[in-house]
C-alpha positions as CSV (number, residue, x, y, z in Angstrom):
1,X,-18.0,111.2,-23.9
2,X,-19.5,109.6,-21.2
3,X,-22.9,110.5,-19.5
4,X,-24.0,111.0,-16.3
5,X,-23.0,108.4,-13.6
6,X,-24.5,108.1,-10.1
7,X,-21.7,108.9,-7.7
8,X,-22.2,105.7,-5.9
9,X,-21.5,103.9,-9.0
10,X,-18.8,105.1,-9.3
11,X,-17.5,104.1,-5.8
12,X,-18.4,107.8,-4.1
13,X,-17.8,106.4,-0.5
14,X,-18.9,108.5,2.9
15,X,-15.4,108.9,3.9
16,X,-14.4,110.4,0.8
17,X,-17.2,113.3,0.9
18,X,-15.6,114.2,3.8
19,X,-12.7,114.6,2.3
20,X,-14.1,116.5,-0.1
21,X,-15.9,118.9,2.3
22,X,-13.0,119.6,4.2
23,X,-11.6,120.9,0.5
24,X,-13.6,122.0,-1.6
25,X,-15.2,125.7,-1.8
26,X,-18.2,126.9,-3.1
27,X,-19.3,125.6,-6.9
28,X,-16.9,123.2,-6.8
29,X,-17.9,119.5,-7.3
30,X,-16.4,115.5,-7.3
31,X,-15.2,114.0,-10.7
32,X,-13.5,111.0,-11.4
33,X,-10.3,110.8,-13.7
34,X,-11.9,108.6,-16.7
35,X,-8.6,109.2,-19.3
36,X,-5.9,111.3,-19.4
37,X,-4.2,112.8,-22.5
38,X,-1.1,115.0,-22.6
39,X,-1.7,118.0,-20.4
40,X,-5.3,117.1,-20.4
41,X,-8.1,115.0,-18.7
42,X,-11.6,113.8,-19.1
43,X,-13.4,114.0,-16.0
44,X,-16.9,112.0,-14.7
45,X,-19.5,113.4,-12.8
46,X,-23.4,113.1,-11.7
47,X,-23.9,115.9,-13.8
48,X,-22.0,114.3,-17.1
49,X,-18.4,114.9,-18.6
50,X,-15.9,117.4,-18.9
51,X,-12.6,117.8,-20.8
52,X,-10.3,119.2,-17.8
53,X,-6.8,121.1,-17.4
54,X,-4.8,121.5,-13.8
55,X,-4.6,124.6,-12.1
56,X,-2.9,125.7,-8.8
57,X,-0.4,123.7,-7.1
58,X,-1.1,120.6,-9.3
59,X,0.7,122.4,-11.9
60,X,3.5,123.8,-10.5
61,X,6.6,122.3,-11.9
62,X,7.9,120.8,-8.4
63,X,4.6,118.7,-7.7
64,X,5.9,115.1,-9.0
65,X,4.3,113.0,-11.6
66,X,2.5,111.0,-8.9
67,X,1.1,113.8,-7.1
68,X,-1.0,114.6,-10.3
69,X,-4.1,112.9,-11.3
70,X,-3.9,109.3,-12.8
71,X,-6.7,107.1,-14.4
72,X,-9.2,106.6,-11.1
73,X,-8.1,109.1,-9.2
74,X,-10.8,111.4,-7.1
75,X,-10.4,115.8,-8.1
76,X,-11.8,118.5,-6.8
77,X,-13.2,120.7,-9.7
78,X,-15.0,123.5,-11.1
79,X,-17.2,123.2,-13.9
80,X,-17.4,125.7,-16.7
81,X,-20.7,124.2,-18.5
82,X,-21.2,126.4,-21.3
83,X,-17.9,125.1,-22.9
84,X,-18.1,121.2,-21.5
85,X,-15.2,122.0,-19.5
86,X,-13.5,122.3,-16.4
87,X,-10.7,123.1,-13.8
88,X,-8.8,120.5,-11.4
89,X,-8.3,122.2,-7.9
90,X,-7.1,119.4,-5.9
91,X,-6.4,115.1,-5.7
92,X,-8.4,113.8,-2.8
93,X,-6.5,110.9,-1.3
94,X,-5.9,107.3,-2.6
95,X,-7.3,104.2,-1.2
96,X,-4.7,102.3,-3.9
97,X,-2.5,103.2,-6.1
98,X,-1.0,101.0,-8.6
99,X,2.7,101.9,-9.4
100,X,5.4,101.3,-11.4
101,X,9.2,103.1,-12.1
102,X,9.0,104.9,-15.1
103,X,9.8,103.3,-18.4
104,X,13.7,104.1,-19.3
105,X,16.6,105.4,-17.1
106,X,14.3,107.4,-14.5
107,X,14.2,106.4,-10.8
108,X,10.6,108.4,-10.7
109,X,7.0,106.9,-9.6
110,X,4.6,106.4,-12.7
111,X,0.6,105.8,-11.2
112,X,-0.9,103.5,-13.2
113,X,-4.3,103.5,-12.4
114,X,-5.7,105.0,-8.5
115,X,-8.7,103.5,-6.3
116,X,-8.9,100.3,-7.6
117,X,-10.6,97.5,-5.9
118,X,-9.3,94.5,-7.7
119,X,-6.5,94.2,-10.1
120,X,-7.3,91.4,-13.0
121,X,-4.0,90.1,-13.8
122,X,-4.0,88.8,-17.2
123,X,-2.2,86.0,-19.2
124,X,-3.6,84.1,-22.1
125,X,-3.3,80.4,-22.4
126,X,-1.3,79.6,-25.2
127,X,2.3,80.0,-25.7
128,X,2.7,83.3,-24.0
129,X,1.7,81.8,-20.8
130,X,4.7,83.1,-18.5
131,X,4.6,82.1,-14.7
132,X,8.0,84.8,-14.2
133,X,5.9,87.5,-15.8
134,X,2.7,86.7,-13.4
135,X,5.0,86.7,-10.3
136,X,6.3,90.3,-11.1
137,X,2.5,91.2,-11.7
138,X,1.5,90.1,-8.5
139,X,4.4,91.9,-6.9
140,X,2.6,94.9,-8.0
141,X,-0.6,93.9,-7.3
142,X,0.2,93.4,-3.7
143,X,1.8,96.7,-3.8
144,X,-0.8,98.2,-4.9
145,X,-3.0,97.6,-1.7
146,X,-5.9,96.3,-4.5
147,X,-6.6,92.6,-4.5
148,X,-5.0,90.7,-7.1
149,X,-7.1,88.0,-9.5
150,X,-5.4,86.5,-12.3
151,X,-7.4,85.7,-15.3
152,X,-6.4,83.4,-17.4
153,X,-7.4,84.4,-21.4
154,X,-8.1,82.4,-24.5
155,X,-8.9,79.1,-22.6
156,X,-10.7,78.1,-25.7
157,X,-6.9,77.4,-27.4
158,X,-5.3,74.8,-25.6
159,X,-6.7,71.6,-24.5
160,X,-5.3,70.9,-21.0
161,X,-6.5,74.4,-19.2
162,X,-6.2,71.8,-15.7
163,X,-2.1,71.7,-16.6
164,X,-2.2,75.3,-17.1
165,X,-3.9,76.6,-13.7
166,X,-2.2,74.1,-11.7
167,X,1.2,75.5,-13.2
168,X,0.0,79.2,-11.7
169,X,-1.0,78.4,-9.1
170,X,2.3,77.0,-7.6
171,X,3.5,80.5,-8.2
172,X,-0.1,82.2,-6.4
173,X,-1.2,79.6,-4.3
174,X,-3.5,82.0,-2.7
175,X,-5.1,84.0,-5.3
176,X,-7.8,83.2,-7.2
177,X,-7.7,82.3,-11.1
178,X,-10.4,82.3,-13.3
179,X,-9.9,80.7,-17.4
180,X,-12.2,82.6,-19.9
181,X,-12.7,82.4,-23.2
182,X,-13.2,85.7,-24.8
183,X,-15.0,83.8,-27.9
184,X,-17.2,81.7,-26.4
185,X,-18.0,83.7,-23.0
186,X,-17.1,80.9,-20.3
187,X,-16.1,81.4,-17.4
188,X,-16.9,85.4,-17.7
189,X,-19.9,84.7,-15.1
190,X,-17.4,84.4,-12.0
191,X,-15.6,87.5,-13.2
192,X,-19.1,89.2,-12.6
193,X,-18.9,89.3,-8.9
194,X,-16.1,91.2,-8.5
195,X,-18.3,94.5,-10.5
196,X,-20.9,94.9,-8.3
197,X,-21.7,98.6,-8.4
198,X,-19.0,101.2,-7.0
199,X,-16.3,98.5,-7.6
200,X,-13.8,99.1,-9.6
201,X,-11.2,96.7,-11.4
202,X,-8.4,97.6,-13.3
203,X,-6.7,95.2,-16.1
204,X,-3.2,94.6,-16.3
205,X,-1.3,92.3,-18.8
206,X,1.3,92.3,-21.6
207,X,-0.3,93.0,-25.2
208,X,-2.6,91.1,-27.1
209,X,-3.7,88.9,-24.0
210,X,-7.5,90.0,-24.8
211,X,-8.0,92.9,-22.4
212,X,-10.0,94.9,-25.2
213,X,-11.7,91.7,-26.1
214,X,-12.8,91.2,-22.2
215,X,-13.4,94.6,-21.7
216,X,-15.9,94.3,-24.7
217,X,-17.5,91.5,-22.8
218,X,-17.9,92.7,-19.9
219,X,-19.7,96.1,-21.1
220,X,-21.5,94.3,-23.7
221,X,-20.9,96.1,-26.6
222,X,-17.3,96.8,-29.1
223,X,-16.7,99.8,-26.8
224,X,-12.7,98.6,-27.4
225,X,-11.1,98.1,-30.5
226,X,-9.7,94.4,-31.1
227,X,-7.1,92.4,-33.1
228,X,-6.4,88.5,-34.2
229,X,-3.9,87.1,-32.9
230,X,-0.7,86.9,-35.3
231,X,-0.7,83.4,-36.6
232,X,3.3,83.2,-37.0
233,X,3.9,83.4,-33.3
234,X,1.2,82.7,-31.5
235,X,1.3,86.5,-30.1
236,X,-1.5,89.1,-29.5
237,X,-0.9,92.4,-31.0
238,X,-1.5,95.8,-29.5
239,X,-5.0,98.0,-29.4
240,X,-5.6,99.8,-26.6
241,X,-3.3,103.1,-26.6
242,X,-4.0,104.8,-23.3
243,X,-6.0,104.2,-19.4
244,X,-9.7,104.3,-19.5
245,X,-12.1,104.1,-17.1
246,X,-15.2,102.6,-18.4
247,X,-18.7,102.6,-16.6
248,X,-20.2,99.1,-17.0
249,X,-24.1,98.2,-17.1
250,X,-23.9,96.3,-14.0
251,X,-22.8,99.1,-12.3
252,X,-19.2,98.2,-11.9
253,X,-16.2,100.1,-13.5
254,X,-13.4,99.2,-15.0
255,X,-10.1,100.5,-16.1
256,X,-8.1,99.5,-19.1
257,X,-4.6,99.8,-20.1
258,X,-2.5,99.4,-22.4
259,X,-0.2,96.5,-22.9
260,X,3.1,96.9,-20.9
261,X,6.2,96.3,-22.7
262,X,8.2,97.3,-19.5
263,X,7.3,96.8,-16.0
264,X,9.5,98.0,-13.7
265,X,8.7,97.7,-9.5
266,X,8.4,100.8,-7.5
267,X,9.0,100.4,-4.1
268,X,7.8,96.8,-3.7
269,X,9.2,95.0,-0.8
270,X,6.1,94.4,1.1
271,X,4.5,93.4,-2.3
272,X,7.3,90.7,-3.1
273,X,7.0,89.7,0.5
274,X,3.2,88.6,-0.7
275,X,3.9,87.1,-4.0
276,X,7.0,85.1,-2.7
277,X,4.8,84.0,0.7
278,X,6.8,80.4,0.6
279,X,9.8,82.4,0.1
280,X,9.3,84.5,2.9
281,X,8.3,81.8,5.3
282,X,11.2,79.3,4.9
283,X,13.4,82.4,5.3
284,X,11.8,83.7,8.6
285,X,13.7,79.9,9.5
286,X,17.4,81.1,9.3
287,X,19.6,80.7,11.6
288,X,20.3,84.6,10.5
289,X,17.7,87.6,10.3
290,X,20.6,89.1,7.3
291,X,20.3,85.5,5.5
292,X,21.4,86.0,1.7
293,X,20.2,82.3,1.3
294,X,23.4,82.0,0.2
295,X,26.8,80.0,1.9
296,X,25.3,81.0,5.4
297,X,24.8,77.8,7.7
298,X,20.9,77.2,9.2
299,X,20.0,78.8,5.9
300,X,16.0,77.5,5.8
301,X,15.4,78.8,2.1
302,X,18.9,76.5,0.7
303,X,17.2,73.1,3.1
304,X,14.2,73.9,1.1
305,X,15.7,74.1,-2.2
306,X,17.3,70.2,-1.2
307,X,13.9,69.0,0.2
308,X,11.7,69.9,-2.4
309,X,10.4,72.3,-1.0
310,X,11.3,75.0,-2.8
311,X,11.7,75.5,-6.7
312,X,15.2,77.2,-7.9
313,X,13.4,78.5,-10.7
314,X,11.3,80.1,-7.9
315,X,14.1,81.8,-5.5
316,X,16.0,82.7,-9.0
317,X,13.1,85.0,-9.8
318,X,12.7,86.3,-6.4
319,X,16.8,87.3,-6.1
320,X,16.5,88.8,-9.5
321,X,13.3,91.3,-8.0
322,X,15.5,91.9,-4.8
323,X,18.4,92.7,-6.8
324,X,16.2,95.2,-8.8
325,X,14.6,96.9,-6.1
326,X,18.2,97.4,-4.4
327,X,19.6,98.2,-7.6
328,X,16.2,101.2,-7.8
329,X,17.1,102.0,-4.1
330,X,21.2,103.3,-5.0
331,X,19.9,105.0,-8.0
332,X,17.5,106.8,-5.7
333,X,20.0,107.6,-3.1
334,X,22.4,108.7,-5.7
335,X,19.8,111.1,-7.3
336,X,18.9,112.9,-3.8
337,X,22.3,113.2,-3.2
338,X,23.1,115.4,-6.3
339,X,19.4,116.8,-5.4
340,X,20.9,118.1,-2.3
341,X,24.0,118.9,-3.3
342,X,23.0,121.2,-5.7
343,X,20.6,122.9,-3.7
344,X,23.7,123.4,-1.6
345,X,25.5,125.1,-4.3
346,X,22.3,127.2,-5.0
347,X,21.9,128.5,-1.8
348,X,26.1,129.3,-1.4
349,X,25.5,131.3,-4.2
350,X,22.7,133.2,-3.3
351,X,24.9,134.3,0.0
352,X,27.5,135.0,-1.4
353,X,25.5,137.3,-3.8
354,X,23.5,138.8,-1.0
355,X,27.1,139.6,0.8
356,X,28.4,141.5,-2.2
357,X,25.6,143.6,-2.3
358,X,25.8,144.9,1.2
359,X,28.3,148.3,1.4
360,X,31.4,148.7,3.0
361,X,31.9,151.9,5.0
């Protein structure tokens, strides 16, 4: 469990106590979500941890996934100290939210991690070094409303790092990127200015990239469990099972997560509109606002793609997270349609069961 934290280590803000004034009654007090199991929470506070379950309108069947607590998130609670434990009243609002569509066939909002500062995008340096994977990452990132930094892992296992960041950033020509080496400790020193205290940063990246391994630096101690990499392909393999927000000694926090095997964009116009600037730019140069960059004469983004100035590997990837986030968008329609009509159907009944009741005289 984890001790006491000052508040303002763990990014307690003026504008969120009043927030928390304007809710809160009497006895009641401000945690931060450190983990979250099923049906269950651990909770940090100035006055230690707690173990916490929902109560009121937080657990009401209706209230959607994403109007529940995630990893980060402020509560309003009521501790119970004689048993460690306590209730969660009420979310106080997000600053950020980092979001994804649930994993399988759901059209739902899944929060990630909540009140993040900066988002550390990882991607190791070896052969899983994926410039279409970092692109959807900053997608999210800039979604997110945190500020994205990509970190580029296990620099000590190739010998052209130089190659490597220059290949990123043509894809993030705006963001910065840091190599580390998880072994040796360079490069970890520019990673420290972004965990002053009350900041928090949240790590995102595919398994086995070294977020346990980093997150281990960073505290200075094996707070996270850590594997080799699998010598037959090159690949990390999995540790960390669930989100965790750790209090560092420098005063920072930081959230870890477990690898994603499926990330799917929620939402995220405005947040391709950022990772896909050059994108965006040549297209604001159409002859037509509806451009589909297509057959359509004037089309900016097709001159760019004969000038150079424009990859196709590049517009490929940004038509194939258009073509997801419109193919979310009639899956979402289509679900509030049956939502409604259903209601409909509900409420037809419930007249005409209301009419039968009444007597005839």
């Amino acid at each position: 469990m984890i001790t006491a934290v000052p508040l303002d280590h763990l990014g307690w803000t003026e504008e969120l106590q009043k927030k928390f004034s304007a809710t809160a009654s009497a006895g009641m007090l401000p945690a931060r979500v450190a983990a979250q199991h099923r049906g269950s929470y651990i909770l940090v506070t100035e006055h230690g941890s707690f173990s916490a379950s929902l109560t009121g309108h937080l657990r009401r069947d209706e209230t959607p996934a994403s109007g529940r607590p995630a990893v980060g998130d402020w509560v309003v609670a009521s501790p119970i100290p004689e048993e460690q434990k306590a209730l969660i009243h009420d979310l106080l609002p997000r600053t950020t939210a980092i979001s994804r569509k649930v994993a399988g066939l759901g059209t739902d909002e899944q929060v990630l991690a909540a009140n993040v500062d900066t988002l550390f995008l990882l991607s190791s340096l070896n052969s899983e070094l994926n410039p279409r994977r970092i692109e959807r990452y900053l997608t999210m990132a800039w979604d997110s409303g945190a500020a994205p930094v990509i970190v580029l892992t296990k620099s000590d296992l190739i010998e052209d790092v130089r190659s490597a960041i220059l290949e990123v950033q043509a894809i993030a020509p705006a963001v910065p990127i840091h190599p580390v080496s998880n072994l040796s400790g360079e490069g970890f020193e520019k990673l420290a200015a972004y965990l002053s205290p009350g900041r928090t940063v949240a790590l995102l990246g595919s398994s086995g990239v070294g977020k346990s391994s980093l997150v281990n630096r960073l505290a200075g101690e094996d707070r996270q469990k850590v594997k080799e990499i699998r010598e037959d392909d090159d690949r990390g393999r999995h540790t960390t099972t669930h989100r965790e927000l750790i209090p560092l000694p420098c005063g920072g926090l930081v959230i870890d997560t477990p690898g994603l095997r499926e990330l799917q964009l929620w939402e995220s116009q405005e947040g391709i509109d950022h990772a896909f600037s050059d994108v965006a730019e040549l297209a604001a140069g159409c002859r037509f606002t509806d451009c589909a960059h297509d057959s359509e004469p004037g089309c900016e983004v097709k001159a760019g793609l004969r000038d150079g100035r424009l990859r196709a590997d590049r517009l490929e990837s940004y038509r194939k997270l258009q073509r997801e986030l419109r193919y979310l968008k009639r899956k979402q329609d289509h679900r509030a349609a049956a939502q409604e009509t259903r209601k409909i159907k509900r409420l037809s009944r419930q007249i005409k069961e209301q009419r039968s009741d009444v007597p005839y005289y």
